[in-house]
PDB file of N, CA, C and O in Angstrom:
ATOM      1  N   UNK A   1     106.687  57.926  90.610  1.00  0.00           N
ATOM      2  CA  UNK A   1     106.260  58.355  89.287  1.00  0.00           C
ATOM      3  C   UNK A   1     106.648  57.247  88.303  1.00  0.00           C
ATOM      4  O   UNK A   1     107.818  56.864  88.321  1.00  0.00           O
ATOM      5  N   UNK A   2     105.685  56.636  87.353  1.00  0.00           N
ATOM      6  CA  UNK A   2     105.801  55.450  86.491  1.00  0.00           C
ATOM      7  C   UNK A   2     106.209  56.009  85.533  1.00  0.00           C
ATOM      8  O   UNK A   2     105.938  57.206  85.624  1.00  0.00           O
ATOM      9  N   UNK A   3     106.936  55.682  84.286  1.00  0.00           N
ATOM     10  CA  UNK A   3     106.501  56.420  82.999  1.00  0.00           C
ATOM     11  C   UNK A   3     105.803  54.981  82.146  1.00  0.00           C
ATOM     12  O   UNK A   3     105.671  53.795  82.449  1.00  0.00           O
ATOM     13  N   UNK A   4     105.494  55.744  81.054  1.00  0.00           N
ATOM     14  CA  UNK A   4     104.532  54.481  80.525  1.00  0.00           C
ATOM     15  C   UNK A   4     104.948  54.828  78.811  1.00  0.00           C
ATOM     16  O   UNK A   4     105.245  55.857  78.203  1.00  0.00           O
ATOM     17  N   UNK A   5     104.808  53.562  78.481  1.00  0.00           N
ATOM     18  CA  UNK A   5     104.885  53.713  76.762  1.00  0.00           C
ATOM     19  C   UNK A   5     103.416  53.495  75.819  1.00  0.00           C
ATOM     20  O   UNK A   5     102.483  52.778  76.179  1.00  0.00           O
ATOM     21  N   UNK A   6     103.457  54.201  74.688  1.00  0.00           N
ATOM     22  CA  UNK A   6     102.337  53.852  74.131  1.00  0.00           C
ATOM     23  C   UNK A   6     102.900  53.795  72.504  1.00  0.00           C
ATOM     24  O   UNK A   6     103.632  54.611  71.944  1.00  0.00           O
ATOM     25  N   UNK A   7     102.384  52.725  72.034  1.00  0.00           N
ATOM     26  CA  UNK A   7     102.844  53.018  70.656  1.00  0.00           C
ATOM     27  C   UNK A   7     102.088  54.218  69.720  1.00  0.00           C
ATOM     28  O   UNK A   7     101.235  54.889  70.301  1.00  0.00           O
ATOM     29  N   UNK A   8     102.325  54.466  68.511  1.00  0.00           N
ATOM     30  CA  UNK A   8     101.599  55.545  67.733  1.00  0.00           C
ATOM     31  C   UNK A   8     100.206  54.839  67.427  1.00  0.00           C
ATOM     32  O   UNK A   8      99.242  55.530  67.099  1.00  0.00           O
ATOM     33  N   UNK A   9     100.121  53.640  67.523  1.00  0.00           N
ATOM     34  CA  UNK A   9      98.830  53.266  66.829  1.00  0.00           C
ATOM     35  C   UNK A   9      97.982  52.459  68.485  1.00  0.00           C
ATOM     36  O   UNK A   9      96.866  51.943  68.548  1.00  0.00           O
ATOM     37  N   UNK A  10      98.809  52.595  69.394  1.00  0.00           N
ATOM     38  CA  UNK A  10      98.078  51.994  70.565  1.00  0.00           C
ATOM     39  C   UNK A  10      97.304  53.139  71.106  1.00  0.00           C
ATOM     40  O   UNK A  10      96.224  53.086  71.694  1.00  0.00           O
ATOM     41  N   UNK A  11      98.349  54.658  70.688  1.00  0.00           N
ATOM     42  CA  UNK A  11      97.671  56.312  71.164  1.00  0.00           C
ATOM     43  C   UNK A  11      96.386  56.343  70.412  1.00  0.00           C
ATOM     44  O   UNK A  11      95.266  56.681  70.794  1.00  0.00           O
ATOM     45  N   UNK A  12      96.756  55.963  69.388  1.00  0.00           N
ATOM     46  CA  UNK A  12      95.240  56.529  68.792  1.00  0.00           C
ATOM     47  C   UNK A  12      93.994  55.764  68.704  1.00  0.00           C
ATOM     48  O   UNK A  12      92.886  56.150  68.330  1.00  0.00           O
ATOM     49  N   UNK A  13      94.423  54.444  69.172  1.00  0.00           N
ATOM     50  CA  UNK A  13      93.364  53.530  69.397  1.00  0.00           C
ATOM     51  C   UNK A  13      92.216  53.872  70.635  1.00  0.00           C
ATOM     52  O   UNK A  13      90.985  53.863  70.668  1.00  0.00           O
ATOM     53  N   UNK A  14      93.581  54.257  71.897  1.00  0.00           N
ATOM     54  CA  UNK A  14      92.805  54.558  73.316  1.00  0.00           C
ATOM     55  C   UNK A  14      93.241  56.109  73.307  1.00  0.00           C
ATOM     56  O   UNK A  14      92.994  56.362  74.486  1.00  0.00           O
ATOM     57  N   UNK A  15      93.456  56.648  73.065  1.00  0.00           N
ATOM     58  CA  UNK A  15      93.909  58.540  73.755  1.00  0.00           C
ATOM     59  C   UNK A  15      93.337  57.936  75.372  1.00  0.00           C
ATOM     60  O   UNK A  15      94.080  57.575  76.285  1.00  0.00           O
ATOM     61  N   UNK A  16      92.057  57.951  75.392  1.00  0.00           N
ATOM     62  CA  UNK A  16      91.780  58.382  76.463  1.00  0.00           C
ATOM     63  C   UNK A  16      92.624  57.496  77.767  1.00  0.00           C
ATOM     64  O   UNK A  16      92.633  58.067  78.857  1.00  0.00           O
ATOM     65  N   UNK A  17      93.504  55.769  77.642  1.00  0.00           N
ATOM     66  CA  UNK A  17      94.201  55.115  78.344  1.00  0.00           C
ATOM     67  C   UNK A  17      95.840  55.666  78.224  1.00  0.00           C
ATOM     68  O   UNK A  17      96.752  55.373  78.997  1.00  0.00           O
ATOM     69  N   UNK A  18      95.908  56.472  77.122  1.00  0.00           N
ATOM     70  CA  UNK A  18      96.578  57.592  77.728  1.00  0.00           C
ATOM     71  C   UNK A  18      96.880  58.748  78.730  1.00  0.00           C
ATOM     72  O   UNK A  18      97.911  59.345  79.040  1.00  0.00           O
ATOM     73  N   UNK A  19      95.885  58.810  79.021  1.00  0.00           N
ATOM     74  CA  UNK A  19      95.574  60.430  79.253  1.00  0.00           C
ATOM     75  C   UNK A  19      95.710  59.629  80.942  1.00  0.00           C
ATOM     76  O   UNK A  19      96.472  60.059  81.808  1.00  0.00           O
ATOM     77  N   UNK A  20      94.670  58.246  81.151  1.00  0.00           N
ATOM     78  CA  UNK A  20      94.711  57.651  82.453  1.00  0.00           C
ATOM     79  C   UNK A  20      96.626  57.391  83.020  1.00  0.00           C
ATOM     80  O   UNK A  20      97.159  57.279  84.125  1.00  0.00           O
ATOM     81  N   UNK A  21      97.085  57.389  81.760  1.00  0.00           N
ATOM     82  CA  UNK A  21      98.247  56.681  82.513  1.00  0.00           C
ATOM     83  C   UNK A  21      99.135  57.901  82.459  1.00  0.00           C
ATOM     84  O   UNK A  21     100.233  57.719  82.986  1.00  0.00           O
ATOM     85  N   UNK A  22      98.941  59.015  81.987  1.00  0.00           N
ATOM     86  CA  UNK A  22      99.766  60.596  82.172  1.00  0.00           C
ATOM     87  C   UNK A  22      99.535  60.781  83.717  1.00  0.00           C
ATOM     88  O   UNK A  22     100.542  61.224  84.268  1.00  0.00           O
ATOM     89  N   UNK A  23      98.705  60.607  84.375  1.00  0.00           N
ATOM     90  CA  UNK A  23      98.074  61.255  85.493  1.00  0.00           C
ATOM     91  C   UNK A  23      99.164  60.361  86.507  1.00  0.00           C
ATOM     92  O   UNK A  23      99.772  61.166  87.213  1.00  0.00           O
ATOM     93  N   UNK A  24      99.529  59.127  86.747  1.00  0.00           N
ATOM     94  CA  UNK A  24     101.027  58.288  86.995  1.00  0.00           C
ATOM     95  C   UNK A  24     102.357  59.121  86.733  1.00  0.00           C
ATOM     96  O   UNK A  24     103.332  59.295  87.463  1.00  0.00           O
ATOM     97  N   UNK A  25     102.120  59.505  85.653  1.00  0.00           N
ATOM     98  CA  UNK A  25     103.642  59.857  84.927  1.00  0.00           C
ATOM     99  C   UNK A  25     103.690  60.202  83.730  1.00  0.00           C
ATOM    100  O   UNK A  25     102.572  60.394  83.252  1.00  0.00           O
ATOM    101  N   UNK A  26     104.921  60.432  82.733  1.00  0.00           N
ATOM    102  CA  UNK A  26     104.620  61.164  81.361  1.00  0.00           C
ATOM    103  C   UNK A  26     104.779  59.617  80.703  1.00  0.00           C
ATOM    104  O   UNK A  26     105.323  58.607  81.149  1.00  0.00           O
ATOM    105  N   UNK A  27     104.060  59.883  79.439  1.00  0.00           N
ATOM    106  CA  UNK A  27     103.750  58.764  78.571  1.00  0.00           C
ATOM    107  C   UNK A  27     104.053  59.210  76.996  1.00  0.00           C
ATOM    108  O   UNK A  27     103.471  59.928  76.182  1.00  0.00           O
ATOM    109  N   UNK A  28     105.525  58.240  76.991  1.00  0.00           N
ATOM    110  CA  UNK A  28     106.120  58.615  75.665  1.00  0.00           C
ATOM    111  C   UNK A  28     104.827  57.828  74.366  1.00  0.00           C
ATOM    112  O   UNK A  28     104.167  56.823  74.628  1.00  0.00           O
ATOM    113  N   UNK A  29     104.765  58.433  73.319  1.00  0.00           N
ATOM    114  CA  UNK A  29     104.427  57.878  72.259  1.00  0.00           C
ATOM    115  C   UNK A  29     105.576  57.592  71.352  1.00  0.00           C
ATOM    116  O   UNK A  29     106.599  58.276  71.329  1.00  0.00           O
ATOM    117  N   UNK A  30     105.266  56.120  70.301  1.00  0.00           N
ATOM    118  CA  UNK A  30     106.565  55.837  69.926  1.00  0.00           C
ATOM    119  C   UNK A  30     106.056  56.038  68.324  1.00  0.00           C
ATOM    120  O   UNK A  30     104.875  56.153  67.997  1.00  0.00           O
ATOM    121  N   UNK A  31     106.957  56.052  67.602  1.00  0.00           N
ATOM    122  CA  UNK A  31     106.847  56.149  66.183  1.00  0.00           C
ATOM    123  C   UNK A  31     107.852  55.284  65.898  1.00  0.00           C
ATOM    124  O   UNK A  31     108.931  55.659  66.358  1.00  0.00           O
ATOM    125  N   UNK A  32     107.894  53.814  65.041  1.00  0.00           N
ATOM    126  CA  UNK A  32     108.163  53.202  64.535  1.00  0.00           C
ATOM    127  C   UNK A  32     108.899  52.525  65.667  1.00  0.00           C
ATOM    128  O   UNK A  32     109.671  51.702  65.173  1.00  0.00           O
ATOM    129  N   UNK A  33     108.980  52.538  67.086  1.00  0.00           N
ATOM    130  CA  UNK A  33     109.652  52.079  68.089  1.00  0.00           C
ATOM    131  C   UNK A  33     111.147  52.862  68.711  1.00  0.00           C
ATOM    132  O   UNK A  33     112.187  52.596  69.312  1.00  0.00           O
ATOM    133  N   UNK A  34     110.350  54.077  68.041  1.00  0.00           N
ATOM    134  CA  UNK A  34     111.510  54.915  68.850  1.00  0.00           C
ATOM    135  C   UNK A  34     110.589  56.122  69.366  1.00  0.00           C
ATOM    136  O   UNK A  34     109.655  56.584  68.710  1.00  0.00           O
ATOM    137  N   UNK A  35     111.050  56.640  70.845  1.00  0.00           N
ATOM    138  CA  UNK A  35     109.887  57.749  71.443  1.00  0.00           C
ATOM    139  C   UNK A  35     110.102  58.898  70.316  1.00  0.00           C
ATOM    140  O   UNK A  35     111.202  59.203  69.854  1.00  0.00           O
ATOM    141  N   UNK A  36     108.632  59.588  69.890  1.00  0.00           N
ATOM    142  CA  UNK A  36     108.349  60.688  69.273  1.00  0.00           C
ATOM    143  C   UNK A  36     107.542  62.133  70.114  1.00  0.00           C
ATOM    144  O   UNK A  36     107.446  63.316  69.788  1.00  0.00           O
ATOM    145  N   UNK A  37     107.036  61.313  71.370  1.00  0.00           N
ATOM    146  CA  UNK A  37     106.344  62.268  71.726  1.00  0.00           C
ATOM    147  C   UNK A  37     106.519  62.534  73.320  1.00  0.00           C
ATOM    148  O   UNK A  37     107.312  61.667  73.686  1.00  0.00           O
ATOM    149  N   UNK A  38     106.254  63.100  74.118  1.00  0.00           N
ATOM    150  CA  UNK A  38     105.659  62.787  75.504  1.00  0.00           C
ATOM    151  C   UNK A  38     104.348  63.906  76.018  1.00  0.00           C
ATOM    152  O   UNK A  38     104.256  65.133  75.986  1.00  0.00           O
ATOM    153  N   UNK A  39     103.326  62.691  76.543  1.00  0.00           N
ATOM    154  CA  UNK A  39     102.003  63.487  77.223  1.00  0.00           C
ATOM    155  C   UNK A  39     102.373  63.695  78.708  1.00  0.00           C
ATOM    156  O   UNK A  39     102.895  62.823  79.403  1.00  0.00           O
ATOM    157  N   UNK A  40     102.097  64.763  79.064  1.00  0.00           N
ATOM    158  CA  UNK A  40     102.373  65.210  80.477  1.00  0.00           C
ATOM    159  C   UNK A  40     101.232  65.941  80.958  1.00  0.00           C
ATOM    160  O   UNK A  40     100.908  66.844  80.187  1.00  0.00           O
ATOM    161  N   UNK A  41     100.406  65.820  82.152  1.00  0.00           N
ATOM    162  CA  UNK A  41      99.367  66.567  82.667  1.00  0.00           C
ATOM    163  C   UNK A  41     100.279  68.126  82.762  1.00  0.00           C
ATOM    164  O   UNK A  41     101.318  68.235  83.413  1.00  0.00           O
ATOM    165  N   UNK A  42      99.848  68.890  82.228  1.00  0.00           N
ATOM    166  CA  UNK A  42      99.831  69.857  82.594  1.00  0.00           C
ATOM    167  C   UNK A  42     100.406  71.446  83.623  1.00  0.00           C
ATOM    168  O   UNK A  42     100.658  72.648  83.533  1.00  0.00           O
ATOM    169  N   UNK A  43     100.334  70.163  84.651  1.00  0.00           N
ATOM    170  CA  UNK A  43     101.035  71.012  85.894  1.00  0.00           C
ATOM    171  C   UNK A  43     102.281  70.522  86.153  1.00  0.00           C
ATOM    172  O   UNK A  43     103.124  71.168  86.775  1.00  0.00           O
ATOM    173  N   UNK A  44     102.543  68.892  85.507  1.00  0.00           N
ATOM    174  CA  UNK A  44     103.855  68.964  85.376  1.00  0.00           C
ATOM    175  C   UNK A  44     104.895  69.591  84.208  1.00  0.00           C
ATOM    176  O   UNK A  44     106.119  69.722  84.216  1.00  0.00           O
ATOM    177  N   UNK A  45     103.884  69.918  83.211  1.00  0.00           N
ATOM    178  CA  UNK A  45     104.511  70.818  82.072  1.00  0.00           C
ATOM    179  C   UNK A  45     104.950  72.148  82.786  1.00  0.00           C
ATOM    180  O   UNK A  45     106.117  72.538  82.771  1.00  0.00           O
ATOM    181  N   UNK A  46     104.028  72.748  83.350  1.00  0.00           N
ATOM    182  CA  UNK A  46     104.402  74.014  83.870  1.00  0.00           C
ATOM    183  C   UNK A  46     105.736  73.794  84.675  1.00  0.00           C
ATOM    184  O   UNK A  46     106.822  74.244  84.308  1.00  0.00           O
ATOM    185  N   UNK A  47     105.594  73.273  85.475  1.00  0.00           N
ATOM    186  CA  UNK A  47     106.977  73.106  86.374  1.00  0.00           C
ATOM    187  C   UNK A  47     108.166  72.477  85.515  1.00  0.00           C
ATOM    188  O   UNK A  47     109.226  72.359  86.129  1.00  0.00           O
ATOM    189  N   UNK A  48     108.153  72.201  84.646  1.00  0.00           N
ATOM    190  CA  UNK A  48     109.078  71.785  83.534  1.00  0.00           C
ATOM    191  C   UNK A  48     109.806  73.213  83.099  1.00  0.00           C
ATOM    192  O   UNK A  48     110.977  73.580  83.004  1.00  0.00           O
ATOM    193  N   UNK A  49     108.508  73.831  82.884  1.00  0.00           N
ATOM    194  CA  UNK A  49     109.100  75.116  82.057  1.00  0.00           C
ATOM    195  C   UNK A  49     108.951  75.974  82.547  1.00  0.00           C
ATOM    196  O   UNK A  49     108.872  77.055  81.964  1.00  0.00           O
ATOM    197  N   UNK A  50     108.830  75.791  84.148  1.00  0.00           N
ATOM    198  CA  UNK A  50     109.506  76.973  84.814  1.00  0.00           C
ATOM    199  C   UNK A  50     108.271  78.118  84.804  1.00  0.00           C
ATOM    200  O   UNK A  50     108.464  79.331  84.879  1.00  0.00           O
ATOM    201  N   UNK A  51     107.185  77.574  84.716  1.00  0.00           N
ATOM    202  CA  UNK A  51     105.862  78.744  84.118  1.00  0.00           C
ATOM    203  C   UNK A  51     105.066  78.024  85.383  1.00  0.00           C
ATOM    204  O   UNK A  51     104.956  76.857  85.759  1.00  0.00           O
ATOM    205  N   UNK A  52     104.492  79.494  85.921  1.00  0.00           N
ATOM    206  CA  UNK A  52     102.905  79.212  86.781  1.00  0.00           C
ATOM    207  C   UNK A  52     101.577  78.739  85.632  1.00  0.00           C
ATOM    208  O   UNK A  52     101.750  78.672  84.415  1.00  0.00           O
ATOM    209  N   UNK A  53     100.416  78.478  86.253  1.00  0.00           N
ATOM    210  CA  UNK A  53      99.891  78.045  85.218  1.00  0.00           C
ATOM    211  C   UNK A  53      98.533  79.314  85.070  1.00  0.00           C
ATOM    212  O   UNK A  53      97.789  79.886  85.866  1.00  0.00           O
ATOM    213  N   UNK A  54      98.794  79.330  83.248  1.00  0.00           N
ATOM    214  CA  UNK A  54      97.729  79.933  82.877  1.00  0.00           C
ATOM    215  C   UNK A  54      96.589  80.494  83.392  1.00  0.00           C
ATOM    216  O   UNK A  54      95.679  79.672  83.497  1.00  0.00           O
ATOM    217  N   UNK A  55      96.260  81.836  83.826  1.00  0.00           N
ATOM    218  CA  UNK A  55      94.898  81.809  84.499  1.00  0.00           C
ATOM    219  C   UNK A  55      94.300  82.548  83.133  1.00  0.00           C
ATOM    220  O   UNK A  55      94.994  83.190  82.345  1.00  0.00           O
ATOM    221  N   UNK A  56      92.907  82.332  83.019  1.00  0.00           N
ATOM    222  CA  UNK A  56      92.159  82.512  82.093  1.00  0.00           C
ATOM    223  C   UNK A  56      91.947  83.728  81.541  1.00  0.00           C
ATOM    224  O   UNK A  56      91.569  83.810  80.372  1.00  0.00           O
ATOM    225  N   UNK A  57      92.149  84.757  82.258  1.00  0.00           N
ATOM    226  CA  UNK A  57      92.808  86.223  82.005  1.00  0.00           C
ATOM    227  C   UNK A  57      94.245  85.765  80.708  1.00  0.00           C
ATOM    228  O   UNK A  57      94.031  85.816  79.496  1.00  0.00           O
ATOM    229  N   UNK A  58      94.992  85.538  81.032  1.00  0.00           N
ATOM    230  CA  UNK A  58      96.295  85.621  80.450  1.00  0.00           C
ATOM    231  C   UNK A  58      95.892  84.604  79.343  1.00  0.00           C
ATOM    232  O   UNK A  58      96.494  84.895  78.309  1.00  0.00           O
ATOM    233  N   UNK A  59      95.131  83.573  79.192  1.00  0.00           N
ATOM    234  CA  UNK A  59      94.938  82.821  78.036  1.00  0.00           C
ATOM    235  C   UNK A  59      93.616  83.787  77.073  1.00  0.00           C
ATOM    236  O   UNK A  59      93.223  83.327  76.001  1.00  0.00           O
ATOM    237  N   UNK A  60      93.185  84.801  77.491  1.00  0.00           N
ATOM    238  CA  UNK A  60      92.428  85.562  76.742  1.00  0.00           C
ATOM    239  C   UNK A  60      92.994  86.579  75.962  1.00  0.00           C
ATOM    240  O   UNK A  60      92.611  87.074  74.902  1.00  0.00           O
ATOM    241  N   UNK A  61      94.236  86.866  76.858  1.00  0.00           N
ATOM    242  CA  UNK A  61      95.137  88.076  76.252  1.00  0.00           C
ATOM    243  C   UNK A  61      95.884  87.455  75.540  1.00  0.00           C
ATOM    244  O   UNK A  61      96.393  88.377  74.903  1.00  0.00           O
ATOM    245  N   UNK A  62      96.412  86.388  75.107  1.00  0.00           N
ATOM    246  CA  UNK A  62      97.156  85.723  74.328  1.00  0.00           C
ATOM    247  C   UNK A  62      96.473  85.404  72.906  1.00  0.00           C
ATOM    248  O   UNK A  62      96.994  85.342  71.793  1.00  0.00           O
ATOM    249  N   UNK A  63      94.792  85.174  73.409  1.00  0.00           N
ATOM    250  CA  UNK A  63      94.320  85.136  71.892  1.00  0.00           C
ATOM    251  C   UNK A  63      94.004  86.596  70.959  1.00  0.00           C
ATOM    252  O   UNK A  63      94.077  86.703  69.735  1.00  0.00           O
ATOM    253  N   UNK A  64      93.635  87.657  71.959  1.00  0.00           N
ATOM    254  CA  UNK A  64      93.790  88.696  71.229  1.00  0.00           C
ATOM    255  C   UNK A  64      95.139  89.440  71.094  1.00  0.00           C
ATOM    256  O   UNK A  64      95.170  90.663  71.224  1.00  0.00           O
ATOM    257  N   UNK A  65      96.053  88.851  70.883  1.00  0.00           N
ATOM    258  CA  UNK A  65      97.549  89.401  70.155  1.00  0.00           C
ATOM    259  C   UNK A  65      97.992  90.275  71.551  1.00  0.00           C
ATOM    260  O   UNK A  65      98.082  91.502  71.574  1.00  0.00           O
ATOM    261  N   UNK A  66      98.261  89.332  72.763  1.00  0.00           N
ATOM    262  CA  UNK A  66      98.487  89.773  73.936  1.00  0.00           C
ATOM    263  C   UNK A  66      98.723  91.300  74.494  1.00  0.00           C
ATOM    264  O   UNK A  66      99.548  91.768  75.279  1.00  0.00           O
ATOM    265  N   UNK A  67      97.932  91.718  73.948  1.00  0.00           N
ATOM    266  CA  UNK A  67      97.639  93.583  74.430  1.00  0.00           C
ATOM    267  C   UNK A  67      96.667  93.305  75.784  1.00  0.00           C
ATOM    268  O   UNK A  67      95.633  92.659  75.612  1.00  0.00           O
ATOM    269  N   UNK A  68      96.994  93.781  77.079  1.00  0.00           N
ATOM    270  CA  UNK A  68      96.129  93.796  77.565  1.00  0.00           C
ATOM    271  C   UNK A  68      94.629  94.421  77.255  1.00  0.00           C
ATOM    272  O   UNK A  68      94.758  95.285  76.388  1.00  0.00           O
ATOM    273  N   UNK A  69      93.375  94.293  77.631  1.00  0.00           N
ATOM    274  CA  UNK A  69      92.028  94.531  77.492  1.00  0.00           C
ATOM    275  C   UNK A  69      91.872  94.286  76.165  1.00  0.00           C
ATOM    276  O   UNK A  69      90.842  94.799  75.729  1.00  0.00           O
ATOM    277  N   UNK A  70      92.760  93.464  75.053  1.00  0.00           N
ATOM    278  CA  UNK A  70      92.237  93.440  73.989  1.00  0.00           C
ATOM    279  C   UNK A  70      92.260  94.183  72.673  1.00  0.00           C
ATOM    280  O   UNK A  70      91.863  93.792  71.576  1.00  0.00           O
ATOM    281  N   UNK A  71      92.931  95.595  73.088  1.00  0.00           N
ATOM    282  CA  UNK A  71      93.125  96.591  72.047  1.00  0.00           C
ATOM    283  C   UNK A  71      93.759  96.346  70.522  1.00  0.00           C
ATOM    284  O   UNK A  71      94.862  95.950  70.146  1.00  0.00           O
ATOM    285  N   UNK A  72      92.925  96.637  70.036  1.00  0.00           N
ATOM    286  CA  UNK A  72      93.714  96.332  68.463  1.00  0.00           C
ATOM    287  C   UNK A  72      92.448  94.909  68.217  1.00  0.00           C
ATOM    288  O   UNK A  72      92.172  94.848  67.019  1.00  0.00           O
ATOM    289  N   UNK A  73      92.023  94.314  68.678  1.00  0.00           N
ATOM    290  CA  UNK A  73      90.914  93.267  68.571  1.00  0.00           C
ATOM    291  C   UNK A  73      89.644  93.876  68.022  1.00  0.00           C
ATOM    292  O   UNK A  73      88.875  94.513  68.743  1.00  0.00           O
ATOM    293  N   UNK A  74      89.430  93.665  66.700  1.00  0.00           N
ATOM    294  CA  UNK A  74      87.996  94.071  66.278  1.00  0.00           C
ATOM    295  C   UNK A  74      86.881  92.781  66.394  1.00  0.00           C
ATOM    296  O   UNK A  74      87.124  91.596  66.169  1.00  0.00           O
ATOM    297  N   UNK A  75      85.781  93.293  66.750  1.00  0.00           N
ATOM    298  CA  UNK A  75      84.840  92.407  67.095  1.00  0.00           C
ATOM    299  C   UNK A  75      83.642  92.892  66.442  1.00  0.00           C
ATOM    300  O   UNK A  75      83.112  93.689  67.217  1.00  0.00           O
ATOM    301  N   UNK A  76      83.097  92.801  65.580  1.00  0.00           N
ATOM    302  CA  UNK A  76      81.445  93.003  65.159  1.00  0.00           C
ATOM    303  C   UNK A  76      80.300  92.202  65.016  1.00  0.00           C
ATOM    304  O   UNK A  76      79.869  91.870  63.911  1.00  0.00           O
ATOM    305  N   UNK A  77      79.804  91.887  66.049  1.00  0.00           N
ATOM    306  CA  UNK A  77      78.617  90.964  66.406  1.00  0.00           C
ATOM    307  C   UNK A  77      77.752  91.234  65.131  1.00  0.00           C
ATOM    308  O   UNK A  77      77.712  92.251  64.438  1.00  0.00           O
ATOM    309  N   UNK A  78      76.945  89.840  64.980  1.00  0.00           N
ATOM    310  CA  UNK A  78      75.742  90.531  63.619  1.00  0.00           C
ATOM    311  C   UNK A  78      74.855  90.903  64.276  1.00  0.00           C
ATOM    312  O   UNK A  78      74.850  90.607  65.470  1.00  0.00           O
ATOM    313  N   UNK A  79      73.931  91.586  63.782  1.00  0.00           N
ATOM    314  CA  UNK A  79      72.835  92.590  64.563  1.00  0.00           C
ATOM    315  C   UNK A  79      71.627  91.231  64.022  1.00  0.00           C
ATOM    316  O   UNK A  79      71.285  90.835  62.908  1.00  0.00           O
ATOM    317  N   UNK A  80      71.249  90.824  65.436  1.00  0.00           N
ATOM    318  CA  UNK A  80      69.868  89.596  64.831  1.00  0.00           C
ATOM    319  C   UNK A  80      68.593  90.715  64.673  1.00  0.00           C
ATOM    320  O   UNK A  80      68.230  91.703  65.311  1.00  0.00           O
ATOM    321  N   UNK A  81      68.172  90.074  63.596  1.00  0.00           N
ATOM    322  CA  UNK A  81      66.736  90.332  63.116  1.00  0.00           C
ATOM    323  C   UNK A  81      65.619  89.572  63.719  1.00  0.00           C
ATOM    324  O   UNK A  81      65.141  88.493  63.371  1.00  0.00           O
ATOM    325  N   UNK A  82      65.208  90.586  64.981  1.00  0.00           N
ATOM    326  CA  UNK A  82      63.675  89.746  65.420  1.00  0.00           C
ATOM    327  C   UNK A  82      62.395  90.256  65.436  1.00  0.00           C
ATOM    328  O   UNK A  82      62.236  91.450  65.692  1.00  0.00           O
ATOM    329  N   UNK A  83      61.273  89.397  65.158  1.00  0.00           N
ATOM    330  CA  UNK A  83      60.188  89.987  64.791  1.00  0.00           C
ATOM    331  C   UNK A  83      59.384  89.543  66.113  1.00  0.00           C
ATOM    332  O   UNK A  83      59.116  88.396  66.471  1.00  0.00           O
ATOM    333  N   UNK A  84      59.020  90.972  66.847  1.00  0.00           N
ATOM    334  CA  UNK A  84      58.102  90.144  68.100  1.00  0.00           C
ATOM    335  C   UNK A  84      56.658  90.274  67.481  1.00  0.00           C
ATOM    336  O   UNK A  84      56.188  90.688  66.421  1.00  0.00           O
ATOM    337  N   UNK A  85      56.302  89.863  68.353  1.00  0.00           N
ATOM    338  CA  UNK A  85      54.555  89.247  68.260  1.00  0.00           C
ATOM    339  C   UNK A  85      53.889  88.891  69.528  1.00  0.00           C
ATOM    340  O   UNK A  85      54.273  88.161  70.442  1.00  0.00           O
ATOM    341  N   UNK A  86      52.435  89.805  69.325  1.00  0.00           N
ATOM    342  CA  UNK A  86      51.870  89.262  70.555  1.00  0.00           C
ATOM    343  C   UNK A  86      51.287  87.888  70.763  1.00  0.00           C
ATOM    344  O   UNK A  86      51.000  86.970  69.994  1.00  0.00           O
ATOM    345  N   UNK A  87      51.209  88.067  72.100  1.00  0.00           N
ATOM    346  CA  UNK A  87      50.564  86.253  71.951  1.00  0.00           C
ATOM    347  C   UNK A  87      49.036  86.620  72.693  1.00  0.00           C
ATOM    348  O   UNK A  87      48.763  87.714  73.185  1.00  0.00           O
ATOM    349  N   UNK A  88      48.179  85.503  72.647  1.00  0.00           N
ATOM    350  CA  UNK A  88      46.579  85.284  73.166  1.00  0.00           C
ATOM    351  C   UNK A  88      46.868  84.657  73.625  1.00  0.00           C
ATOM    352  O   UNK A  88      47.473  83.704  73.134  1.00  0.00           O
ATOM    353  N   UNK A  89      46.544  84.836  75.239  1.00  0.00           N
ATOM    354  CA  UNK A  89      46.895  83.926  76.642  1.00  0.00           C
ATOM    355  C   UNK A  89      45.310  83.205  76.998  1.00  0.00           C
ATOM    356  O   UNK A  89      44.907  82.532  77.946  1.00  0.00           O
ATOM    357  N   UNK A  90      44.900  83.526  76.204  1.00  0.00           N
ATOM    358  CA  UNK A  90      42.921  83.479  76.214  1.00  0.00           C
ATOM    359  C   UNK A  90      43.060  81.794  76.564  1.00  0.00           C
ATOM    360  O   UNK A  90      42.049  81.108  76.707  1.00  0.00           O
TER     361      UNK A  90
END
């Protein structure tokens, strides 16, 4: 496992030669030449913190104020206005 440095203005130049060199190892970002940040894929975050990872169920219940099925979540779709019409296939 490498770790890699990126400065604050080298991150925002490339993100994305970030993101290549997270997938190696975590990649501190620096602010003024001292680390401010670290990018980590994901699955090594989880195992960091001791957490399985998110299944898409549990990231749905988290946005509606983690009640399961959602309860307490109001939702009112707008009702579309459509005008059909026949067509001449002639």
């Amino acid at each position: 496992m490498s770790v890699h440095t990126f400065s604050s203005r080298d991150f925002t130049r490339d993100v994305s030669a970030a993101k290549r060199a997270a997938v190696e190892g975590p990649v501190f970002i620096t602010d003024r030449g001292r680390p401010a940040f670290a990018l980590l894929k994901i699955e090594d975050y989880y195992q960091l913190a001791g957490q399985q990872e998110a299944s898409l169920m549990d990231v749905m219940d988290a946005i509606v104020g983690g009640t399961p099925g959602g309860a307490g979540f109001e939702f009112e779709p707008p009702r579309l206005q459509v005008e059909l019409r026949t067509v001449d296939l002639r």
